[in-house]
C-alpha angles and dihedrals in degrees: 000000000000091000078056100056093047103047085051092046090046088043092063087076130172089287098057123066132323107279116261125236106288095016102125094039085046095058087048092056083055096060103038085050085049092057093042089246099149116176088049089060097043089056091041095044096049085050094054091050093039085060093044117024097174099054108108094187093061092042089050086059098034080058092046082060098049089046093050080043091065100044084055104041128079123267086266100064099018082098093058106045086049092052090053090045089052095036094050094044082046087057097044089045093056089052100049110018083173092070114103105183087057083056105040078053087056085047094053085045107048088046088049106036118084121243087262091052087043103257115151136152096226093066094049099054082048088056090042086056095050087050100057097047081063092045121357087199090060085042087063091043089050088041086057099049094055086052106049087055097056089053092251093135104164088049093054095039080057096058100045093059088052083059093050086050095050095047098056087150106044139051104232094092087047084047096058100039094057102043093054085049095056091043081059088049091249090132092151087060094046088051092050098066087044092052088045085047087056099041091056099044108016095185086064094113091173083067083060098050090046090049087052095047090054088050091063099046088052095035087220118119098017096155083052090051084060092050086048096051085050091060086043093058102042096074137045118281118260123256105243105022137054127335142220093272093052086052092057098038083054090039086055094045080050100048087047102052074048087063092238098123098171099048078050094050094049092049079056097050086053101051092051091046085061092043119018110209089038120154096245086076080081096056091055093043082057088049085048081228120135118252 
């Protein structure tokens, strides 16, 4: 998601219009989210709101923060970094109650979040309702995931494929389905709708970088990951979707499972030459090499 948001914020560029209050402290907050560095993009986050207080888009992701911020903090301090999450997805929500992917964060906390944190099930299917009125194909997203929480895997696996069904066009229901395919180890079965995907509309590059990041979670087909990467590459990224510098952070984990480090090192250097502040700075702080 985060890949999304950034390769939609770097896409409004000096041609398009003027930048909005908070833009340039918002794409830093992507990013810094991106890299997992999380104290950058709370300071930058609570900037960009604090220029522009009505924009939803810049609290969801200010929430997505806080709520990182809490996963990560210790149990002193794990209250307070959820109230702000909620508190921050409640308010976006209030000033733009059209905006799905507000509401499908308030689904995945209110499934995750215990009662005294206000997590409840109720509210979620309630949010999953609401979701669904504004596109039946995320509903059925938000639907699965609930689901799939609960353990009721066939359920969710269900509604995931209604999602597929209802995004013919997309690639959001293929998305979900594979990726709960891959969580149950049925890797051959998540490849599969990638490979259709491919089949029916071969210029669909996202369909190569998802076929190269299930590669490396089943370690199987890692020299056609790279073939893959290199499709990927040679066109322009896609709009909503992954960018340049993903490709190569993903090129270099798969040149390293292939035991080819430098050639690794150098697909890192490049993704953080197209996005400073990339995660793969963290790859080559693991490999104790210089960006």
């Amino acid at each position: 998601m985060a890949a999304a948001l950034l390769a939609a914020s770097l896409a409004a560029g000096a041609d398009g219009p003027a930048p909005r209050p908070g833009e340039a402290d918002f794409r830093a907050m992507v990013v810094a989210l991106q890299a997992m560095d999380l104290d950058v993009a709370t300071a930058r986050g609570e900037a960009a709101v604090a220029a522009d207080p009505g924009n939803a888009e810049y609290l969801d992701v200010l929430g997505r923060v806080y709520g990182r911020q809490a996963q990560h903090s210790s149990l002193f301090t794990r209250l307070s970094w959820a109230s702000k999450c909620r508190a921050a997805w409640l308010k976006a929500r209030d000033l733009d109650p059209r905006n799905v992917a507000v509401r499908m964060d308030l689904v995945r906390y209110y499934i995750y979040a215990p009662g005294i944190l206000g997590g409840s099930a109720e509210k979620a299917l309630a949010e999953a309702d609401a979701i669904a009125a504004l596109s039946p194909m995320e509903g059925f997203i938000a639907r699965g995931i609930i689901a799939e929480h609960a353990k009721e895997l066939a359920k969710a696996e269900e509604w995931f494929r209604k999602a597929v069904a209802a995004d013919a066009n997309g690639n959001d229901g293929i998305g979900v389905l594979s990726g709960f395919l891959a969580h149950q180890k049925r890797f051959g079965e998540a490849r599969a709708l990638w490979e259709k995907r491919l089949a029916d509309v071969p210029a669909d590059t996202v369909a190569d970088y998802q076929l190269a990041r299930l590669a490396l979670r089943s370690g199987e087909g890692l020299e056609g990951a790279l073939a893959h990467l290199d499709r990927f590459l040679a066109s322009p990224p896609p709009p909503r979707g992954p960018g340049w510098a993903d490709a190569r952070w993903c090129r270099g984990l798969v040149l390293e499972r292939l035991g080819r480090i430098p050639d690794a090192i150098g697909e890192y250097r490049k993704a953080v030459q197209l996005v400073p502040g990339h995660r793969a700075e963290k790859e080559l702080k693991r490999l104790k090499t210089p960006a």
